[in-house]
C-alpha positions as CSV (number, residue, x, y, z in Angstrom):
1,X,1.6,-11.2,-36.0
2,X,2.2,-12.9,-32.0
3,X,1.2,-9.6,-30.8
4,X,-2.1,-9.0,-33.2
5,X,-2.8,-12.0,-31.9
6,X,-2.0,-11.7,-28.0
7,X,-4.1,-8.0,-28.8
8,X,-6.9,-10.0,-30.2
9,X,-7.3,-12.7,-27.8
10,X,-7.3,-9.8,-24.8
11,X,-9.9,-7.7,-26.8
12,X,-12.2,-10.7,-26.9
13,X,-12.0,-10.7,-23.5
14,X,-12.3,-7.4,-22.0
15,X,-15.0,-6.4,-24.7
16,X,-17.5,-8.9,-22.8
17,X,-16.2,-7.9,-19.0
18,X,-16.6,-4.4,-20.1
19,X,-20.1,-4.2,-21.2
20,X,-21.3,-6.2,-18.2
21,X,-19.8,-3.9,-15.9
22,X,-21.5,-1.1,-17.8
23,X,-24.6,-2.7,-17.5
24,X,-24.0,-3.6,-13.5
25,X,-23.1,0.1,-13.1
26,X,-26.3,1.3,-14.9
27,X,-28.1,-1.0,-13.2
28,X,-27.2,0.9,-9.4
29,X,-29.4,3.6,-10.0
30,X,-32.7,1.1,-10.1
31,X,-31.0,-0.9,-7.3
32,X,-30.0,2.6,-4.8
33,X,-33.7,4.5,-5.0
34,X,-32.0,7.4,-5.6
35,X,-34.1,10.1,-7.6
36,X,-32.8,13.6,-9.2
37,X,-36.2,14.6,-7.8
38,X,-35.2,14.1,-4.4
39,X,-31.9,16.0,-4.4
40,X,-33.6,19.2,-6.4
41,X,-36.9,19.1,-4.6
42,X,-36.2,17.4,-1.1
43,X,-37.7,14.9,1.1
44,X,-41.0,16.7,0.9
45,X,-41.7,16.8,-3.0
46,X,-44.9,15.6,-3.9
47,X,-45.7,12.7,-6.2
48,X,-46.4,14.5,-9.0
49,X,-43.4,16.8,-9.1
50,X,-41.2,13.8,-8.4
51,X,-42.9,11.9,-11.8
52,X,-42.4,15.3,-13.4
53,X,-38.9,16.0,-12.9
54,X,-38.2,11.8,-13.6
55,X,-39.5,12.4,-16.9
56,X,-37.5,15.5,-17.7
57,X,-34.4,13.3,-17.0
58,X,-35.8,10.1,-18.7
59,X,-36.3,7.7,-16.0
60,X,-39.8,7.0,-16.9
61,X,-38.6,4.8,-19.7
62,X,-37.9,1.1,-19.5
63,X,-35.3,0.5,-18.2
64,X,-33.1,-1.4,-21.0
65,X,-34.2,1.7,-22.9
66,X,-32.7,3.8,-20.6
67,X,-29.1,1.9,-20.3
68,X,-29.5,1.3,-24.2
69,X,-28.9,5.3,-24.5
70,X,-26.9,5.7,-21.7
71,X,-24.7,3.0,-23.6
72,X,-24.4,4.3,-26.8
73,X,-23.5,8.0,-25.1
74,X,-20.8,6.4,-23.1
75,X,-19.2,5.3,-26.5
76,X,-19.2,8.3,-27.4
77,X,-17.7,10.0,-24.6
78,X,-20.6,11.6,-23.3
79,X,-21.3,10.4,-19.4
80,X,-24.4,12.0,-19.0
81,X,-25.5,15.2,-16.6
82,X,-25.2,15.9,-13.0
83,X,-27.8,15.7,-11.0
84,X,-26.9,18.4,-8.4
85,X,-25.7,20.9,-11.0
86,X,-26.9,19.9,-14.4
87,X,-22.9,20.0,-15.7
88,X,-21.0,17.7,-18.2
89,X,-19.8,14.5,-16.4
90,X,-17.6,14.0,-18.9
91,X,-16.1,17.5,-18.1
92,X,-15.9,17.3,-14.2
93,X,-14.1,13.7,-14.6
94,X,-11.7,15.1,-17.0
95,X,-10.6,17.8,-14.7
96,X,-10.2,15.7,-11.8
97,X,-8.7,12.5,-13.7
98,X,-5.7,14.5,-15.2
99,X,-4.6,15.6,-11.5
100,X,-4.8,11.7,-10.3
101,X,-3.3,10.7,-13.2
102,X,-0.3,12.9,-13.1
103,X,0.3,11.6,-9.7
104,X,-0.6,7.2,-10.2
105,X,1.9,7.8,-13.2
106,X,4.7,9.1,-11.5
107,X,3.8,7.0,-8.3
108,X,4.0,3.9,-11.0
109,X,7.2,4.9,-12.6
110,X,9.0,5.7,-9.1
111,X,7.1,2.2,-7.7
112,X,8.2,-0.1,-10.4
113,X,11.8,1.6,-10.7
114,X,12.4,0.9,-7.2
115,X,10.7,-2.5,-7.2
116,X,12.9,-3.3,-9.7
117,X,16.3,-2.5,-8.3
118,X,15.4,-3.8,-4.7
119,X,14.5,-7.2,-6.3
120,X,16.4,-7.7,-8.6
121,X,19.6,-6.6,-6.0
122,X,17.7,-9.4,-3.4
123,X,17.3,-12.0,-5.9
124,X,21.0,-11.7,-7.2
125,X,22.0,-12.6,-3.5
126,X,19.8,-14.9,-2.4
127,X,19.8,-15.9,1.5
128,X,22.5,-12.9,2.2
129,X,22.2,-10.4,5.0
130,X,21.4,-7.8,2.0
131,X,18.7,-10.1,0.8
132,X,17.0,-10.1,4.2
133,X,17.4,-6.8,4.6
134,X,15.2,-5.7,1.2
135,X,12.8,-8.6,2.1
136,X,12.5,-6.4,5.6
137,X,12.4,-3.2,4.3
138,X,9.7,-3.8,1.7
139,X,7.4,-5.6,4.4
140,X,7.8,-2.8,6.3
141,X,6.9,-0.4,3.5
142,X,3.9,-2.6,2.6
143,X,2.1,-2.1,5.8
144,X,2.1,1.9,6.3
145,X,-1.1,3.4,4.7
146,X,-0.6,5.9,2.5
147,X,-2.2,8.7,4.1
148,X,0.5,7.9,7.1
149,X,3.4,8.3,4.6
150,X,2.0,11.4,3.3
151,X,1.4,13.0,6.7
152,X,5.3,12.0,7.2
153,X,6.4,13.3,4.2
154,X,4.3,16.9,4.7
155,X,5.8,16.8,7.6
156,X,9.6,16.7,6.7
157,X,9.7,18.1,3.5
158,X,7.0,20.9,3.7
159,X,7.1,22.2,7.4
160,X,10.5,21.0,8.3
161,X,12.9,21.9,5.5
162,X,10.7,23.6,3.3
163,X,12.0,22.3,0.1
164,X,7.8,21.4,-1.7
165,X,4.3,22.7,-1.6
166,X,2.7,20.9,0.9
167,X,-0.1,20.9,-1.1
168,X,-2.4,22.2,-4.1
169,X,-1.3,21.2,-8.1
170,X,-0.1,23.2,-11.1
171,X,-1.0,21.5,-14.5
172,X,1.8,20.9,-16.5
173,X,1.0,23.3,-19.6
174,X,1.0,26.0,-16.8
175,X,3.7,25.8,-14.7
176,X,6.5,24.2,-16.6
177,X,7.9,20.0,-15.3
178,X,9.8,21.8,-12.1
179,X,6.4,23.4,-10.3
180,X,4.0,20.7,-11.7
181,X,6.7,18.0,-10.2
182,X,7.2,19.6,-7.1
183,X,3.7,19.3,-6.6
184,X,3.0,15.9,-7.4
185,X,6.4,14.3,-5.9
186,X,5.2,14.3,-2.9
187,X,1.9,12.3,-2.7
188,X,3.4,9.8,-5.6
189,X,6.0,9.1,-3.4
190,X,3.1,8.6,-0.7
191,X,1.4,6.1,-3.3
192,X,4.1,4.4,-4.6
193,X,5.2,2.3,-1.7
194,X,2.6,0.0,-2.0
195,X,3.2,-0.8,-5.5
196,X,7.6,-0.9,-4.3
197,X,6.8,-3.7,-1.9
198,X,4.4,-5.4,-4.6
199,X,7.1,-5.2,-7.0
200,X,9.8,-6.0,-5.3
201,X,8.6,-9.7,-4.1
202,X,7.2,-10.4,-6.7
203,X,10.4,-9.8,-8.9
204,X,12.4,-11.6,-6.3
205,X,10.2,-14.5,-6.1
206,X,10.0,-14.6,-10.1
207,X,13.8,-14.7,-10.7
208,X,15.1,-16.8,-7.9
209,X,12.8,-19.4,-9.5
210,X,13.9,-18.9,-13.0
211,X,17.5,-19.0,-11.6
212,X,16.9,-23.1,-10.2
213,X,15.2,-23.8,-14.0
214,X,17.6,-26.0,-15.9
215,X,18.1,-24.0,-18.7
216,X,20.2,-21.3,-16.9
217,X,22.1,-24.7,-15.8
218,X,22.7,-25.1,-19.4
219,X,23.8,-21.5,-20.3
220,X,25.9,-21.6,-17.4
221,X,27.7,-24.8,-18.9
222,X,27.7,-23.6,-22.5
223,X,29.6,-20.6,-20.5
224,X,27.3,-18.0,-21.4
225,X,28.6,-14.8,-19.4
226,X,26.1,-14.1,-16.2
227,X,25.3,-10.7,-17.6
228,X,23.5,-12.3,-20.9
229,X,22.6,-14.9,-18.8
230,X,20.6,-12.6,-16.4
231,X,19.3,-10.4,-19.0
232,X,18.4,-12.9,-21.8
233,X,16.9,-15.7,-20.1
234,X,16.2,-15.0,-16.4
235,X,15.0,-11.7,-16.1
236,X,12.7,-12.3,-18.9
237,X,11.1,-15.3,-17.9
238,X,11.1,-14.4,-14.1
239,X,9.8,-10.7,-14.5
240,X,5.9,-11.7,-15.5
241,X,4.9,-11.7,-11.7
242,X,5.6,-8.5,-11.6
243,X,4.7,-6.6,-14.5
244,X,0.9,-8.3,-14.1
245,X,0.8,-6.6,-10.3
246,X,1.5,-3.8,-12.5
247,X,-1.8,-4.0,-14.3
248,X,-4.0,-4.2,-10.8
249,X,-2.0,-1.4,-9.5
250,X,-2.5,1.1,-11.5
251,X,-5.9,1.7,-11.5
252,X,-6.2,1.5,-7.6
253,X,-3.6,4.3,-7.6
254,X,-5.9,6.6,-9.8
255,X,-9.2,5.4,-7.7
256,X,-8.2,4.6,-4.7
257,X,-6.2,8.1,-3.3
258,X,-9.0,10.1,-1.8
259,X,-7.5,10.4,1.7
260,X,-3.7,11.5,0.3
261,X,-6.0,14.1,-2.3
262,X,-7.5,15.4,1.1
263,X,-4.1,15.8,2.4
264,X,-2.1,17.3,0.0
265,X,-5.3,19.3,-1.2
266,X,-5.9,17.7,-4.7
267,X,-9.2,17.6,-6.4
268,X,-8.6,14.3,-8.3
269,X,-10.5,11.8,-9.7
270,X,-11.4,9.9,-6.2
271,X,-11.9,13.0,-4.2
272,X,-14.8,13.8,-7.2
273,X,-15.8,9.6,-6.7
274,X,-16.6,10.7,-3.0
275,X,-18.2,14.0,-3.1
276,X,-20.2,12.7,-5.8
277,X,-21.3,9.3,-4.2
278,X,-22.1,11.4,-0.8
279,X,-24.0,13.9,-3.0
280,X,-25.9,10.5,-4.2
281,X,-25.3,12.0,-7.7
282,X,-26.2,8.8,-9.7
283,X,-25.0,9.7,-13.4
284,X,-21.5,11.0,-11.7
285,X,-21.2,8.2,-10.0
286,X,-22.0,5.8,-12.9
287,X,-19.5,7.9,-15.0
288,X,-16.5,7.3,-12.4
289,X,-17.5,3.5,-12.5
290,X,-17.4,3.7,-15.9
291,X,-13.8,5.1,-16.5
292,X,-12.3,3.4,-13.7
293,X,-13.7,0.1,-15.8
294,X,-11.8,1.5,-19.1
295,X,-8.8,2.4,-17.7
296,X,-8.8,-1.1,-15.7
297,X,-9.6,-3.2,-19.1
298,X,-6.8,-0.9,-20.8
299,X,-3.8,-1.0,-18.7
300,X,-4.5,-4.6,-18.3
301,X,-4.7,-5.2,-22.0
302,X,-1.1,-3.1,-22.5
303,X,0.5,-5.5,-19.8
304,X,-1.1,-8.3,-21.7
305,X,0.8,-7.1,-24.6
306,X,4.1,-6.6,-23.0
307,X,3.9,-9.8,-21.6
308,X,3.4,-11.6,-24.6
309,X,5.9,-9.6,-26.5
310,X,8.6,-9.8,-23.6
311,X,8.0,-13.1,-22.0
312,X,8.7,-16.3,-23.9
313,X,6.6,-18.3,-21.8
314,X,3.4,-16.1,-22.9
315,X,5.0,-16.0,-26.9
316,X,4.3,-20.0,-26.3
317,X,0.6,-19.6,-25.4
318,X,1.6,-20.8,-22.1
């Protein structure tokens, strides 16, 4: 019933934020100028073929009309039609979103394992050489731009001992987990340091807090062994920090990779964001706003529900 309810409360939420972004997103096309006329007839198309080719398309509607339809399509998984080559949205996204997301999923996993184990090893020695050593490294880490790690890694694990691909993917269902991972390890590793760093002080920062609360005082008096003590009461209440980073991360690693999909040769999900905002193909560009929306409102409505189920401070409302 606590999580029904923690899954209710965030649904009443993100339904709202989500259909005001669809509308803001809708609403770009009236705000750029942009016309499909433009891109299939040129700068030179007369009035009357640009009103023409606008009405094939349905722009000469009102315009809550138009996002009224649009809207409803959207909830049913249609994103509309390109305007530079009249194919499925819906199946262009799909193509590139399951390369980006076989990479921000393994970038996530390899970023929050190791964000875990650094901070939880700094926060279980506070003030030690060890400690400042992590705190170092994952400073360090935080400031290198992905694109710079990836060249690195190319560099040494492609060229120099040619262990991976340097580049390209292999779906899964075609190539089997060892050439599909070989492919992708490379530019999750590139992706995932961000999300290290982000994890790692966070974590840190959560448990050496939960470590000065008075109730670990207690357990420690009740003599509670520091194995339960750390598992049942501080890394519980000290791990919410983190895990929410989790929820903002994940959906920049999807979006946000164009350059490391340039270097390692991926046609993902942001590589098809830019070629189609360059293009200044509208609907494609509406339908990667609109996904990147969904799988913002549902990764952070999962995290909601972890934390309420894991944390006791969010099982208390607090």
């Amino acid at each position: 019933m606590r999580v029904l309810a923690i899954f209710g409360r965030s649904v009443a939420i993100f339904i709202p934020v989500f259909f005001v972004a669809t509308f803001v997103t809708f609403a770009l096309r009236a705000l750029s100028g942009l016309s499909p006329a433009r891109i299939q007839l040129g700068e030179s198309a007369t009035t009357e073929a640009i009103a023409n080719i606008e009405s094939q398309w349905g722009l000469d509607r009102p315009f809550l009309v138009q996002y009224w339809d649009w809207f409803t399509d959207v909830l049913h998984g249609q994103l509309g039609t390109s305007w530079v080559n009249g194919a499925d949205i819906s199946t262009l996204i799909g193509l590139g979103l399951g390369v980006s997301l076989s990479v921000a999923i393994l970038a996530l996993v390899l970023g929050t394992v190791l964000g875990f184990v650094l901070g939880t090893t700094a926060a279980l020695r506070p003030g030690t050489l060890l400690d400042r050593a992590i705190t170092g490294f994952v400073t360090v880490i935080s400031v290198m731009p992905a694109f710079v790690v990836g060249i690195v890694l190319v560099e040494i694990f492609a060229v120099g001992l040619d262990l991976l691909p340097s580049g390209g993917y292999v779906p899964l269902e075609e190539g089997g987990v060892g050439l599909w991972l070989a492919h992708v390890i490379l530019p999750a590793l590139a992706l995932s340091f961000d999300v290290v760093a982000d994890v790692a002080r966070q974590l840190r920062t959560g448990l050496v807090s939960a470590y000065r609360e008075n109730y670990v005082v207690g357990a420690l008096v009740r003599g509670l062994s520091p194995r339960r003590i750390f598992f049942r009461h501080v890394l519980r209440n000290g791990m919410g920090p983190a895990l929410a980073t989790l929820g903002i991360k994940f959906p920049s690693l999807v979006g946000a990779a164009v350059v490391t999909e340039w270097i390692f040769g991926l046609q993902g999900f942001g590589r098809f964001a830019n070629d189609s905002a360059q293009a200044g193909d509208v609907p494609a560009v509406q339908g990667v706003l609109v996904v990147s929306v969904a799988m913002v409102v549902t990764f952070n409505l999962l995290i909601n529900i972890v934390l309420g189920r894991v944390t006791p401070a969010s099982q208390r409302g607090v």
